[in-house]
C-alpha positions in Angstrom: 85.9 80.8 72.3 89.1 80.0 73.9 91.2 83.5 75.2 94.3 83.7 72.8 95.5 87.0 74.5 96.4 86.9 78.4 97.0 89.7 80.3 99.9 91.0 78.0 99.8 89.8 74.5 100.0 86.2 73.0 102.6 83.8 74.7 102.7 80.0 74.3 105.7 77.1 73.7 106.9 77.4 70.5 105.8 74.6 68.2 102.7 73.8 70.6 101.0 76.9 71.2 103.5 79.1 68.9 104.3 78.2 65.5 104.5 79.4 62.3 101.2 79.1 60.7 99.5 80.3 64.1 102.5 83.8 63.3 100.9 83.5 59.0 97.2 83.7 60.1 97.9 86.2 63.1 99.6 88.7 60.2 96.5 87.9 58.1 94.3 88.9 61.2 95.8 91.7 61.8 96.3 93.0 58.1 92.0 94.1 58.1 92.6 95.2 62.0 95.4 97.6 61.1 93.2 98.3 58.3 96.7 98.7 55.8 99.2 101.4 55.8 102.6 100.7 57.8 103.3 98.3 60.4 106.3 98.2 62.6 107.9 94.5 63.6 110.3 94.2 66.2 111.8 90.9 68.3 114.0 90.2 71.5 116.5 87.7 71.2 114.7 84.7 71.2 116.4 81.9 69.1 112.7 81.5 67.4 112.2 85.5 66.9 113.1 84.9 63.1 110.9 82.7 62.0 107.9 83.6 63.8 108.7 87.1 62.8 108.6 85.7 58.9 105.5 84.3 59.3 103.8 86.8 60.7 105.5 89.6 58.1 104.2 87.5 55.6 100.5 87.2 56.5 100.8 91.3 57.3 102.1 91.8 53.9 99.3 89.4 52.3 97.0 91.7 53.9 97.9 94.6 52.5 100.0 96.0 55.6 103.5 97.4 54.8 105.8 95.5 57.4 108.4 98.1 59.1 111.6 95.2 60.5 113.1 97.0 63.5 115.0 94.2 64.3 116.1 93.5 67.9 114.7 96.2 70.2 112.8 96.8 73.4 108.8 96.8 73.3 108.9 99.7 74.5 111.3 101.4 72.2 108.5 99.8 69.4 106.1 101.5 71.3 107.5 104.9 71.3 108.6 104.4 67.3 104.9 103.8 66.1 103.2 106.5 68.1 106.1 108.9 67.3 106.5 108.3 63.8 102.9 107.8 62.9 102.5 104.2 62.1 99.5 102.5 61.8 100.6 100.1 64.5 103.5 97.3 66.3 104.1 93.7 66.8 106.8 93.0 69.2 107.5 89.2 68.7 108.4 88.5 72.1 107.6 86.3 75.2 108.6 89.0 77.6 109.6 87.4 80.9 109.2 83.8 80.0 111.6 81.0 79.3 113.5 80.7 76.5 111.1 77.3 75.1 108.4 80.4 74.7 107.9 82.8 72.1 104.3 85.4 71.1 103.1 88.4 70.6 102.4 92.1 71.6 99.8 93.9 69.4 100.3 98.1 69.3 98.1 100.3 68.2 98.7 103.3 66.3 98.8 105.5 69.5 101.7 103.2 70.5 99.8 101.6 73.6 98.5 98.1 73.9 95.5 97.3 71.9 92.7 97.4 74.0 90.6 94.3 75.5 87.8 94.3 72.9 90.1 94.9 70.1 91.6 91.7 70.9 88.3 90.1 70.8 87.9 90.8 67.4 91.1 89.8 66.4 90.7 86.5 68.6 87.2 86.3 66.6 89.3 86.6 63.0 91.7 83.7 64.0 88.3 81.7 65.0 86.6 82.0 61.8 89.8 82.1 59.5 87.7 85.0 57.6 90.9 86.6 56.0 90.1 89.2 52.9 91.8 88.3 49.4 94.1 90.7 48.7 95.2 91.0 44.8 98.7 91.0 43.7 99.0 94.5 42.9 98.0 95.3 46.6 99.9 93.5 48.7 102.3 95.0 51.3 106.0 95.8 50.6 109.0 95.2 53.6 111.4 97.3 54.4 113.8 97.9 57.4 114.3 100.2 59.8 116.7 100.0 62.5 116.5 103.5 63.9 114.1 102.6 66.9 116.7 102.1 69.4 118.6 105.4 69.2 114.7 107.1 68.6 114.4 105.5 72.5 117.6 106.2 74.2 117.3 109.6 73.3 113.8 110.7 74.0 114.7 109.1 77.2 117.8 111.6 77.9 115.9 114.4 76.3 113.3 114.0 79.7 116.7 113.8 82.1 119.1 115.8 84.3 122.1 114.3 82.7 123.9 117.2 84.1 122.8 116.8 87.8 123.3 112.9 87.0 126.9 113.0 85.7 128.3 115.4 88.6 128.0 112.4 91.2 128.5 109.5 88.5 126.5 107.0 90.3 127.8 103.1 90.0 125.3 100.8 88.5 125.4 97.4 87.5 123.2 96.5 84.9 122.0 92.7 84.5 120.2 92.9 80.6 119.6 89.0 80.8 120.6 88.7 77.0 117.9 90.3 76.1 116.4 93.2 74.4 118.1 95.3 76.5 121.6 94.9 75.7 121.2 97.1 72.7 119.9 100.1 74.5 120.2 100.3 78.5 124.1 99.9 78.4 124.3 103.0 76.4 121.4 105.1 77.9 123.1 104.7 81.4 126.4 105.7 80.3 125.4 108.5 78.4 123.0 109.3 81.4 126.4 109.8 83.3 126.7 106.7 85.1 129.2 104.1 85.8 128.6 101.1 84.6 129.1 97.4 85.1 127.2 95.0 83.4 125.8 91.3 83.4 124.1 89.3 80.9 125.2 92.0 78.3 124.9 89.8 75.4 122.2 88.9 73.1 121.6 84.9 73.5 118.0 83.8 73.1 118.9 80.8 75.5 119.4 83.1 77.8 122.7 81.4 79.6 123.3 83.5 82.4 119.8 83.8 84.1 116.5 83.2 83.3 114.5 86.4 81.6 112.2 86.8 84.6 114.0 89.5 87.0 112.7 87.4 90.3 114.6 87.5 93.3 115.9 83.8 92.8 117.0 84.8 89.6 119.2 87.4 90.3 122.0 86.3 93.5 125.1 87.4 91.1 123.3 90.9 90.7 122.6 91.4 94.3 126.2 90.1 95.2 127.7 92.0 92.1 126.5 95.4 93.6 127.6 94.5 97.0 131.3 93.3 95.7 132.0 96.6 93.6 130.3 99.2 95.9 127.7 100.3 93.4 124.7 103.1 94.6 122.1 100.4 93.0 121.4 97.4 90.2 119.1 97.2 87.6 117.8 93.9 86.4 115.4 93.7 82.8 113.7 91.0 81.6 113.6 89.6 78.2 111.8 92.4 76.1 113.1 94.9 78.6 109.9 96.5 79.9 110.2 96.3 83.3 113.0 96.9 85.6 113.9 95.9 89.2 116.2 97.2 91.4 118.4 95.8 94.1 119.5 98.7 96.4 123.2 99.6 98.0 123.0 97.2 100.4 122.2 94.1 97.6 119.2 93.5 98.5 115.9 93.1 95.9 113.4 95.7 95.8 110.0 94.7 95.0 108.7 96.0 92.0 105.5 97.7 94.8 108.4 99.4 97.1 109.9 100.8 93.9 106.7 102.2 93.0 106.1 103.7 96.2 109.8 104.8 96.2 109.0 107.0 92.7 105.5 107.8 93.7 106.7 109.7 97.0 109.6 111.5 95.3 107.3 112.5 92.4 104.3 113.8 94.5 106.1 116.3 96.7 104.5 119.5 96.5 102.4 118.2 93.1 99.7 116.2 93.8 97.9 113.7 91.0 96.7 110.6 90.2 98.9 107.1 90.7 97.2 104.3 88.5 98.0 100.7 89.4 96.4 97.2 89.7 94.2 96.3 92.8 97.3 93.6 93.8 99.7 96.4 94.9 100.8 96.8 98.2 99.5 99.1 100.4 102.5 100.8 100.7 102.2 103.0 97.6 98.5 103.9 98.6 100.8 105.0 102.2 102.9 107.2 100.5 100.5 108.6 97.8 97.6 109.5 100.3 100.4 111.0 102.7 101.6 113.3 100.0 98.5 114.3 98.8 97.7 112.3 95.8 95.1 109.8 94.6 95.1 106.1 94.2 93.1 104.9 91.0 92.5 101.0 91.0 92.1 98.8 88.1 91.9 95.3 86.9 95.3 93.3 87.0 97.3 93.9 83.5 99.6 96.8 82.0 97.1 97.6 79.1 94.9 98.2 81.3 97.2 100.2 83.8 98.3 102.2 80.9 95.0 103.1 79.3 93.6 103.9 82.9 96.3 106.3 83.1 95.7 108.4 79.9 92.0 108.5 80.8 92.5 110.1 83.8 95.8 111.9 83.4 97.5 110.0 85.8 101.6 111.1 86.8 102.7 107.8 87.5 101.5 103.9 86.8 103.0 100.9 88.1 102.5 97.1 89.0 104.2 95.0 91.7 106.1 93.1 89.1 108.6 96.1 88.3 106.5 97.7 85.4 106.9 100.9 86.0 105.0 103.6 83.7 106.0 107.5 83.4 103.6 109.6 81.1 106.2 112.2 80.2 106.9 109.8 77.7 104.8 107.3 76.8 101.5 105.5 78.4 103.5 102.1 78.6 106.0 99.7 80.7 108.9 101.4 80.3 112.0 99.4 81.6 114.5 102.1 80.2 112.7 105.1 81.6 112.2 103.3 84.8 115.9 102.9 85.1 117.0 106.6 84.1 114.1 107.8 86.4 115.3 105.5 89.9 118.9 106.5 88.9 118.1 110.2 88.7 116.0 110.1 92.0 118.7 109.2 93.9 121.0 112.2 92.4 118.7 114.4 93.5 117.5 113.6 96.4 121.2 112.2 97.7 120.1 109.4 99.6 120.7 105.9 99.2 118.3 103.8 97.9 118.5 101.2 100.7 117.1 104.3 103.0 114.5 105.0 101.1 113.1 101.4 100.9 113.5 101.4 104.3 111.7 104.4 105.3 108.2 103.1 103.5 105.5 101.1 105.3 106.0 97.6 105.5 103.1 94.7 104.9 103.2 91.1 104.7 101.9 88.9 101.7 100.6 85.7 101.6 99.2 84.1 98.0 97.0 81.1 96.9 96.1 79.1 93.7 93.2 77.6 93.3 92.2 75.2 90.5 88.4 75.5 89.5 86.5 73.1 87.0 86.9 74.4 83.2 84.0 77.1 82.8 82.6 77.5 86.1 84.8 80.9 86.8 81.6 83.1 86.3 79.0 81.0 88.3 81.8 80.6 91.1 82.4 84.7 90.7 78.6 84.8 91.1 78.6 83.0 94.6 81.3 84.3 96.4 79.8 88.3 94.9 76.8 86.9 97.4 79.1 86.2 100.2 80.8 89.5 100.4 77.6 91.4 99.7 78.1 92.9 103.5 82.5 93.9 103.2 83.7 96.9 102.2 84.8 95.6 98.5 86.4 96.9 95.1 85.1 94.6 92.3 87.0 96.3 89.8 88.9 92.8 89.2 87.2 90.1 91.2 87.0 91.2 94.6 89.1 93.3 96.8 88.3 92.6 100.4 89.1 95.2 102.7 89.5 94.9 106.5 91.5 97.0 109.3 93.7 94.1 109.1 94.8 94.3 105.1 93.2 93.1 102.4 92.7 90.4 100.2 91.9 89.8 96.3 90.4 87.3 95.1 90.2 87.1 91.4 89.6 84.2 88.3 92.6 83.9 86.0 92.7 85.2 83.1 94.1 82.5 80.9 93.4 79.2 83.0 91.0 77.5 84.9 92.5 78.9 88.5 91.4 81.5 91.2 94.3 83.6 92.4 94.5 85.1 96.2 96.2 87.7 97.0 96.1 89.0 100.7 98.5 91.7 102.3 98.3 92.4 106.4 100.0 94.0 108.7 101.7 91.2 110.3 102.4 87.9 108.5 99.5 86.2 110.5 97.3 89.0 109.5 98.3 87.9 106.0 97.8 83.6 106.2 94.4 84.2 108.0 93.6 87.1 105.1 94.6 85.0 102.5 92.5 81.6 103.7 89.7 83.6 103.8 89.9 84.3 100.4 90.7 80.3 100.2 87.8 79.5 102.1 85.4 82.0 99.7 86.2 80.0 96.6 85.8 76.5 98.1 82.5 77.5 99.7 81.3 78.5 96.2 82.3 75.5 94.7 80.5 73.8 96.9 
């Protein structure tokens, strides 16, 4: 059976992958996994959010599930909302980073994380099968609405900071919400966290005019130039459902999402040791920084559920991945774009350095990356020869297989949702890198044969 659920949620083009009877029988899946009770439903501002939100309220309904409309908010202001109000779970009908032709789904649990990796399996395995209970008239779900999620958000987030300390120096941001989910929450959190601020993108437009909704580097030359122009301590940059942030520091230039980790994790393990969880991609910059200050590195397999439930299980003070998902577990066990942004912004108050400094100050590593195209189902039996041909490294097989060498290192993992193998290899030098990385080439055409 074909994977419906990547690495976060559903995602697909919108009247190929996505349409509404695949949004109907997903509600009627989920009706029996939620098991009934109340079920919040929030978008970002996709131009298709409405009618695959429909859909999908009416198979939840049909299955017995009360459907709880949020309307436009932030996944993780869903997130927080479900666990904190007790709900039985969350859809967030969103397509996160991608563009605007794309639309899907992120499926909550009760606890307000990600559902886990076998739960998906059995709701994958309901979609196969089409086995959907009959629900009788008298039982089906009712719909109301709800649009308190967003202040809920913005102020459990200033409830956890120094909006005191924060509003004595008044830092300048500018704030780049690429029309998205965002635009309803960060403006107001930073001002009210004390800041100045300028914005970008501050609309909601599901076409997303101004930018794309994936805060990459290309994406984001008016931001950098933006903070240069008006003199601003740091940008902030979201993506469509507003669960990541990047930054791009005082001098305009883009932080990547690993340095920003490594930034946090430094500041937050001075004198308090703990546990930083993220995916076996990061750099090794925030292992750096987290062994020199004491702490431990946890590794796990690439994806924020995963980050995030590895965190709660070991009681982690910080999670992160390389593409700006940063996780704080003050507040909730999830990519948190919002918190991300009050946390960086109140780091610099207190520390009173620039955040161009402290980029700086970190290790630096160079990255190299390949794709490699594989023959449909032969992942496993390629997996199983290159296992054989590492048997003698030093390797982490947490998610394929980390490589590790005096040199760097180098991943080399199968894709979750297509027929590709993915290397990743960091070294010292950029040579270190290339010859790092077609090693990890050279592993997966060697099993092929």
């Amino acid at each position: 059976m074909a994977r419906l659920f990547g690495t976060n949620g559903i995602r697909g083009v919108v009247g190929r992958e996505i349409t509404a009877e695949f949004a109907l029988r997903l509600g009627r899946a989920l009706g029996p996994f939620f098991g009934g009770g109340t079920v919040a439903v929030g978008t970002d501002t996709r131009t298709t959010a409405d009618v695959l939100r429909e859909a999908l309220v009416a198979g939840l309904t049909a299955s017995g599930c009360d459907a709880l409309l949020l309307g436009v908010t932030p996944t993780p202001a869903l997130q927080l909302f479900v666990a904190r109000r007790r709900l039985r779970g969350g859809v967030a009908v969103t397509a996160s980073h991608n563009p605007p032709e794309y639309n899907g789904f992120k499926v909550v649990g009760g606890d307000g994380m990600d559902v886990s990796k076998s739960d998906e399996e059995g709701i994958e395995s309901s979609l196969a099968t089409m086995t959907f209970p009959e629900i009788a008239w008298d039982r089906c779900g009712r719909v109301q609405q709800d649009p308190g999620s967003n202040a809920l958000y913005v102020d459990a987030i200033l409830a956890l900071s120094d909006t005191a300390a924060v509003a004595r120096r008044k830092p300048k941001v500018v704030l780049d919400c690429a029309s998205g989910a965002a635009v309803h929450t960060s403006p107001e959190l930073l001002r009210r966290l004390g800041c100045s601020v300028t914005t970008l993108n501050g609309q909601p437009d599901g076409t997303f005019p101004g930018r794309l909704p994936e805060p990459r580097e290309e994406h984001l030359t008016e931001l950098c130039r933006t903070v240069v122009d008006v003199r601003a301590d740091l940008g902030i940059a979201h993506d469509g459902d507003a669960d990541r942030a990047v930054f791009i520091d005082d001098r305009g230039r883009f932080v990547h999402g690993d340095r920003a980790l490594a930034v946090v994790a430094r500041e937050r393990l001075r004198g308090k040791p703990g546990t930083v969880v993220t995916p076996v991609t990061s750099s090794s910059c925030v292992a750096d920084v987290v062994r020199e200050n004491g702490g431990a590195m946890d590794y796990t397999a690439v994806g924020s559920p995963i980050v995030s439930r590895r965190m709660k299980e070991v009681g982690a003070v910080l999670g992160g991945e390389e593409s700006g998902g940063l996780m704080f577990p003050e507040l909730q066990c999830a990519k948190d774009g919002g918190m991300a942004a009050a946390r960086m912004i109140e780091l610099l108050v207190v520390t009173g350095r620039n955040l161009s400094d402290l980029v700086d100050a970190l290790p630096t590593y160079s990255l190299a990356r390949r794709s490699l195209p594989v023959p449909a189902g032969s992942q496993e039996a390629v997996a199983t020869k290159i296992r054989e041909a590492v048997a003698g490294e030093k390797v982490l097989t947490v998610d394929g297989f980390r490589i590790e060498r005096p040199e760097g290192w180098v991943v080399v993992r199968p894709s979750g949702t297509e027929p590709l193998f993915r290397v990743y290899a960091e070294g010292r030098t950029p040579g270190d890198a290339e010859s790092l990385a077609a090693y990890g080439e050279g592993l997966v055409k060697a099993a092929l044969g």
